[in-house]
C-alpha positions in Angstrom: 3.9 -3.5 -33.5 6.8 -1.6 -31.6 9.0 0.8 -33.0 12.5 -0.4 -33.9 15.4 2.6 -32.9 18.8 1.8 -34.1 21.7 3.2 -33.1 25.1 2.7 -34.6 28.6 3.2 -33.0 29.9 2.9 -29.7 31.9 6.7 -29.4 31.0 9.3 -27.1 27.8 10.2 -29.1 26.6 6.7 -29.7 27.1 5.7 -25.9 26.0 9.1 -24.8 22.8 8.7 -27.1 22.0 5.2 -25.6 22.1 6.5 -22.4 19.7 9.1 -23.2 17.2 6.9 -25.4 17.0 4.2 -22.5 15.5 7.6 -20.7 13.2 8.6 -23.2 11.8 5.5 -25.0 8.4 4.0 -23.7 8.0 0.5 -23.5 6.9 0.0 -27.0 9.8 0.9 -28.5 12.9 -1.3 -28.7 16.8 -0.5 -29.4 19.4 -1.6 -30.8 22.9 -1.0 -30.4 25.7 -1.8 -33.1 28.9 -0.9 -33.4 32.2 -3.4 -34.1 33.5 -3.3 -31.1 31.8 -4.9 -27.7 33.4 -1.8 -25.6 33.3 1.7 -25.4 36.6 3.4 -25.8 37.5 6.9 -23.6 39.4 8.1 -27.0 41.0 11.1 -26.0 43.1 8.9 -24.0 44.0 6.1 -26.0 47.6 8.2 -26.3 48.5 6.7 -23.0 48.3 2.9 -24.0 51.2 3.7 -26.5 53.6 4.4 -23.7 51.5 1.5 -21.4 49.2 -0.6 -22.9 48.1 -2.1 -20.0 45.9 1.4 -20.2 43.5 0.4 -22.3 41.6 -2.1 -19.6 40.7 1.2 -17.8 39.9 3.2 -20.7 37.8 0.3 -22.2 34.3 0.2 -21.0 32.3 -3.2 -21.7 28.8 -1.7 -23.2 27.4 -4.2 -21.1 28.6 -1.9 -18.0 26.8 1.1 -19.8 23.5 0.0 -21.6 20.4 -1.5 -20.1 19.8 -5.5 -20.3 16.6 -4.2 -22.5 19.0 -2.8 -25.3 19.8 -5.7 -27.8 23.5 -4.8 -28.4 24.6 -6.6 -31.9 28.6 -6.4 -32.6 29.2 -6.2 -36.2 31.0 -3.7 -39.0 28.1 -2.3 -41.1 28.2 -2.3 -44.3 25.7 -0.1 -45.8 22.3 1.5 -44.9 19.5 1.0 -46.9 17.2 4.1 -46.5 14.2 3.2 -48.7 13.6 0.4 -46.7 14.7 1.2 -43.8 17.7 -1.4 -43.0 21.6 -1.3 -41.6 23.6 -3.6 -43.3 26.0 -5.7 -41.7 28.6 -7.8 -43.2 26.6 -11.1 -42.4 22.9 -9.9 -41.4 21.1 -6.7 -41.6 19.0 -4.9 -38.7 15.1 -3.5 -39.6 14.6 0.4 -38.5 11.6 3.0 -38.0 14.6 5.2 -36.7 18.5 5.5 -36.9 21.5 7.7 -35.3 24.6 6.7 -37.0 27.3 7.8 -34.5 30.4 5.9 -36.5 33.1 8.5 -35.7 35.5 9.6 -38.7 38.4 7.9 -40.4 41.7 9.2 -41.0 42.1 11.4 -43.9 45.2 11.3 -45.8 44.3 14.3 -48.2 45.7 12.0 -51.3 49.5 12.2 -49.9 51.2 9.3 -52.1 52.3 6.2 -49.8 51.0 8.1 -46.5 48.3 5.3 -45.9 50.3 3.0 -46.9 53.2 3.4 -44.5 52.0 5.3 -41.7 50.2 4.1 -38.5 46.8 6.2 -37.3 45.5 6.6 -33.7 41.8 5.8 -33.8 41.4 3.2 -31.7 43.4 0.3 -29.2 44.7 -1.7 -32.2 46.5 1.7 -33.3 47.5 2.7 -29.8 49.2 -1.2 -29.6 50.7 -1.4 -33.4 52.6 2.5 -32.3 53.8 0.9 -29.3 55.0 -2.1 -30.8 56.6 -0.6 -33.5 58.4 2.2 -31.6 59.7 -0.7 -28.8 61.0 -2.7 -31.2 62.8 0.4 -33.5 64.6 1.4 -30.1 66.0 -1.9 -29.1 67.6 -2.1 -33.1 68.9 1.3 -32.5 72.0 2.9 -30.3 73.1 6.0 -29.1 74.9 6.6 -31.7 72.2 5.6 -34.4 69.1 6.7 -32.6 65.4 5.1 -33.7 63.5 8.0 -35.9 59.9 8.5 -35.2 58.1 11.2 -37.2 55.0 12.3 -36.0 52.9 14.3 -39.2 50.0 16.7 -38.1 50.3 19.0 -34.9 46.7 18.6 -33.8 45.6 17.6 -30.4 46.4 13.3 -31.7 50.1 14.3 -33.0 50.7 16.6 -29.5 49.5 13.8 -27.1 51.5 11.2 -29.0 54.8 12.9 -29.3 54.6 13.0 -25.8 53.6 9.7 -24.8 56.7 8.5 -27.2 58.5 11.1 -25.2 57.8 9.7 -22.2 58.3 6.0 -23.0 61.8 7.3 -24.4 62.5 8.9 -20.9 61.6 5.9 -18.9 62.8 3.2 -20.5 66.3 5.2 -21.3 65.5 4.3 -25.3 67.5 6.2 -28.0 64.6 7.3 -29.7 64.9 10.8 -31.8 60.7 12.7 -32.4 60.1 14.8 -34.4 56.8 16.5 -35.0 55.6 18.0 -38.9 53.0 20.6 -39.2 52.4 22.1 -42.5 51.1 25.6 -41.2 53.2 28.1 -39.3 52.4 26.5 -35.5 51.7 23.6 -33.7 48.2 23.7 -33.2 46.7 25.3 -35.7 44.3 28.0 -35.6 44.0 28.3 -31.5 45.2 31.1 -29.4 48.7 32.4 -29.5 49.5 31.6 -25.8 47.9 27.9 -25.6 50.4 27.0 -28.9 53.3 28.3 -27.3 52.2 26.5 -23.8 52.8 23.7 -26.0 55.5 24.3 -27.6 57.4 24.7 -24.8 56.6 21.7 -23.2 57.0 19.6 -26.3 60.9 21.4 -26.3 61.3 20.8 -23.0 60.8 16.9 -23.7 63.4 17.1 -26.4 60.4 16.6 -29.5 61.8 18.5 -32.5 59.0 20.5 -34.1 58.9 21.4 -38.0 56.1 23.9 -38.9 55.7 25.6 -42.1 56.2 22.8 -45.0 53.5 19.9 -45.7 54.7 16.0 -45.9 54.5 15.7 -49.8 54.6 12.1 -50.2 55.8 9.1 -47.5 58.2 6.5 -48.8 59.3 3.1 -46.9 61.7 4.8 -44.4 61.5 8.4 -45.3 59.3 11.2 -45.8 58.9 14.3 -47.7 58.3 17.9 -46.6 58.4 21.1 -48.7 59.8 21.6 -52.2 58.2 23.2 -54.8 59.2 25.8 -57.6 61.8 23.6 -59.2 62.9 22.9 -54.9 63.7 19.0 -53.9 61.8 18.3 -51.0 63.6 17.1 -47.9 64.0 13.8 -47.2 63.2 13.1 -43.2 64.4 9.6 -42.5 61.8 7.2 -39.8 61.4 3.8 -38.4 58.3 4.4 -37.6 55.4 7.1 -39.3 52.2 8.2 -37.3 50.1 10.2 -39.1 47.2 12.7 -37.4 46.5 14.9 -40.0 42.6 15.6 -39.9 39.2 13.2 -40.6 36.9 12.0 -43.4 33.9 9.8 -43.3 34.0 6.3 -42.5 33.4 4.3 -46.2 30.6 2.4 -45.4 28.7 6.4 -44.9 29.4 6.9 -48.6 26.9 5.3 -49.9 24.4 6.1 -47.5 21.5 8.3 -49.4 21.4 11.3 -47.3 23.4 14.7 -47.9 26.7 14.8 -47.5 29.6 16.8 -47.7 31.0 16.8 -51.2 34.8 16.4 -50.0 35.1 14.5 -46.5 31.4 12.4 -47.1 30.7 13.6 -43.6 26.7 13.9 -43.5 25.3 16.8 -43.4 22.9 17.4 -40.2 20.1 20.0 -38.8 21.2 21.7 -35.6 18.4 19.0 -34.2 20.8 16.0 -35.7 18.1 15.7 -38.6 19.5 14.6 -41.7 18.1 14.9 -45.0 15.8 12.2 -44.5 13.5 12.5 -41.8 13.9 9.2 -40.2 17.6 9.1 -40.0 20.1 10.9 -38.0 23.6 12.1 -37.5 25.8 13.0 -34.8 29.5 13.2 -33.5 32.2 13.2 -35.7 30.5 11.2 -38.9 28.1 14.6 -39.2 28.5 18.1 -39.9 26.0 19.4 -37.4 25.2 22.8 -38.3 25.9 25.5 -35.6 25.0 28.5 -37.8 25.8 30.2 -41.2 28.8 28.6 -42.7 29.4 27.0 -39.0 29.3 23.4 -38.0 30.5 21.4 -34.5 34.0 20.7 -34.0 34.7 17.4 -34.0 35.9 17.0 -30.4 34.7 14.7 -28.2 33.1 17.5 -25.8 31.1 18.0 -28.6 30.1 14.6 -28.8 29.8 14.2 -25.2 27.7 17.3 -25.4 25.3 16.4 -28.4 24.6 12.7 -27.5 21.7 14.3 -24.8 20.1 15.8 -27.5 20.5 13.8 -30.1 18.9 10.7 -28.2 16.5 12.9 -26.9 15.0 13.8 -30.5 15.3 10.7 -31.8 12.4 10.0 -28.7 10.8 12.9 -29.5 10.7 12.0 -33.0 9.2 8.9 -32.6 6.0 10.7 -30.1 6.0 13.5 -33.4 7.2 16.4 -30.7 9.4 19.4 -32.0 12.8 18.3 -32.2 15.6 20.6 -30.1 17.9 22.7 -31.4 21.6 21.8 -30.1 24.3 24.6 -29.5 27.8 23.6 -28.7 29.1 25.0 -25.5 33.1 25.4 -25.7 33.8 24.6 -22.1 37.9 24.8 -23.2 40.5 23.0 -23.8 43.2 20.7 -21.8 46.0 19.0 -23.8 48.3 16.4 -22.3 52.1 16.9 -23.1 53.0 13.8 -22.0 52.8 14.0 -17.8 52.3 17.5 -18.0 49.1 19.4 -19.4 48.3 22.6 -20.6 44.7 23.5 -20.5 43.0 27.0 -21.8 39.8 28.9 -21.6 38.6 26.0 -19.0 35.4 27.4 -17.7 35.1 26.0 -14.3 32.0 26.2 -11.5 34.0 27.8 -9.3 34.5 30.9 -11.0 30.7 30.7 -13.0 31.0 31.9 -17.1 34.7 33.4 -16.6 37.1 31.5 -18.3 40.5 30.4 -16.7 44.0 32.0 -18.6 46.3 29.4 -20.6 47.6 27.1 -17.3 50.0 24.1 -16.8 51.1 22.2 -14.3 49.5 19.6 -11.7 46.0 21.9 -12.0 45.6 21.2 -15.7 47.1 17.2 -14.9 44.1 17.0 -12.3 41.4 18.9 -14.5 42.9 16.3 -17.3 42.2 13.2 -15.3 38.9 15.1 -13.9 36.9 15.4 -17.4 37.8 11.8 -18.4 36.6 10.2 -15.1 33.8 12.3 -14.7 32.5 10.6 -18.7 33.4 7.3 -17.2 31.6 7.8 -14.2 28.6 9.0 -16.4 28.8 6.8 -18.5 29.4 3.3 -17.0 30.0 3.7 -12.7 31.9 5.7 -10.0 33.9 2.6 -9.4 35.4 2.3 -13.0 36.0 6.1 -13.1 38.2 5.5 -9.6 39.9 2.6 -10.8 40.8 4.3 -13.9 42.0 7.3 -12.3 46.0 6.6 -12.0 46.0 5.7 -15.5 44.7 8.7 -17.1 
């Protein structure tokens, strides 16, 4: 009887993992791929389909232009996973396993902020990137000069840069009275990177007219207003929008919660090996639903160079796994970081082949632009075909 290899989700890891199973797996073993959408998505540049949605059929890769006509794909939202005997869950049929790499991403997390969820969009996907854009088009053409539409933009992270500049940019070229402003509860944009890559940013969100609010958190989020600050017998400050994105940080997807492996007390994130192994031997984790451990107290970033990065491996051990080999042991590699600001980028610490192990200064300009639109068509490339990555190119 063949072995049955399951993998769920269709992000960088889960595609990256196929890719690397349909290496590795003999010709007894058979895999599945599920995920609830039929594509996968280039997510770190889903910002651009909120100033031009017509983005998204570049940035959208049919997994039948990535997988093998060998791997069954199923397209379904799953449910549950049933590890004593060994079965995914979906919402109208369930899928039989000897071995599973859940690869679902993360979910918004709204740290318990009253009325956040309920009124503010998220950017985690195309139906987010198009609900932004709709909402922000239709705020500026009910809005004047003199009564400009209000977006508010909460968390300063890489989501809420990008998309205060897209909504910058749309603003610019469409000559719409549109007023951003961007909310970060710590002291910069940013958070917790280097000194001279936040002010990079800063100055190029200023220069594209985004207000920026650092130091107070969003307290609660009413129908057209939210809070930020108060305290100690302090009102908060009321900051008036039309429309609310919120990109304040991740938790676990729902249907992981009930999942009987180990998990992260707070976020449900499961917990993972540095080999992706979770706390049952035949399942594992990688990508943003896990908390791969990199170390004492350390775990991945949840970037999608990470991702990219640990789907090898991941689908690797899972082969290995099966053929009872020692599983590998999975360092990330920080190869940098490059931010779009709307047109422009900033990119920092890039390590680059030209100059070996010695990483490039903070940079902007059309160098960081092309070594933006490089890394995303080099995964496209890798991922489905040269000719998708060149016909995605001008829209990246």
């Amino acid at each position: 009887m063949s072995t049955q290899v399951v993998v769920v989700g269709a992000g960088y890891a889960g595609a990256g993992a196929v890719a690397r199973l349909e290496e590795q797996l003999d010709a007894e073993t058979d895999l599945t791929w599920i995920s609830e959408n039929d594509y996968h998505l280039v997510l770190h540049e889903v910002h651009r389909c909120i100033r031009d949605p017509s983005v998204e059929s570049k940035i959208a890769i049919p997994v039948d232009e990535i997988k093998s006509p060998s791997t069954e794909f199923r397209k379904g939202h799953v449910t549950d996973v049933d590890v004593d005997e060994r079965v995914v869950e979906l919402e109208d049929d369930e899928v039989e396993y000897d071995y599973l790499l859940l690869a679902v991403g993360s979910s918004t997390a709204f740290f318990g902020i009253d009325g956040l969820q309920e009124h503010a969009h998220q950017l985690k996907g195309l139906d987010d990137a198009r609900a932004i854009h709709a909402d922000v088009r239709d705020a500026a053409e009910a809005a004047s000069r003199d009564d400009p539409a209000q977006v508010v933009i909460g968390g300063a992270g890489l989501s809420g840069i990008q998309t205060a500049g897209e909504i910058a940019e749309y603003r610019d070229e469409h000559r719409a009275p549109i007023e951003i402003t961007l909310v970060e509860g710590l002291d910069e944009i940013f958070p917790g990177n280097d000194s001279e890559l936040q002010g990079a940013l800063r100055k190029r969100l200023e220069a594209l007219d985004v207000e920026i609010l650092t130091g107070d958190f969003i307290s609660r989020a009413g129908e057209d207003a939210v809070y930020i600050g108060g305290g100690d017998e302090v009102e908060p400050e009321a900051l008036p929008y039309d429309v609310l994105v919120w990109t304040g940080g991740i938790t676990a997807h729902e249907e992981v919660h009930g999942i009987d492996v180990e998990k992260d007390d707070r976020s449900k994130r499961i917990n993972a090996d540095a080999d992706f192994q979770t706390s049952d031997d035949r399942v594992f984790a990688v990508g943003d639903t896990a908390l791969v451990e990199q170390g004492p107290d350390a775990v991945a970033p949840p970037t999608a160079q990470a991702a990219w990065q640990a789907a090898d491996v991941a689908g690797e051990n899972v082969a290995r796994a099966i053929e009872g080999k020692p599983l590998k042991t999975w360092r990330h590699d920080d190869k940098g970081t490059v931010i779009s600001v709307g047109d422009d980028a900033v990119a920092h610490a890039v390590k680059l082949p030209m100059v070996g192990d010695v990483p490039m200064n903070v940079f902007g300009g059309p160098a960081a632009r092309t070594l933006k639109k490089t890394i995303a068509a080099r995964w496209i490339k890798d991922i489905a075909s040269p000719r998708a990555a060149v016909e995605a190119w001008d829209s990246l």
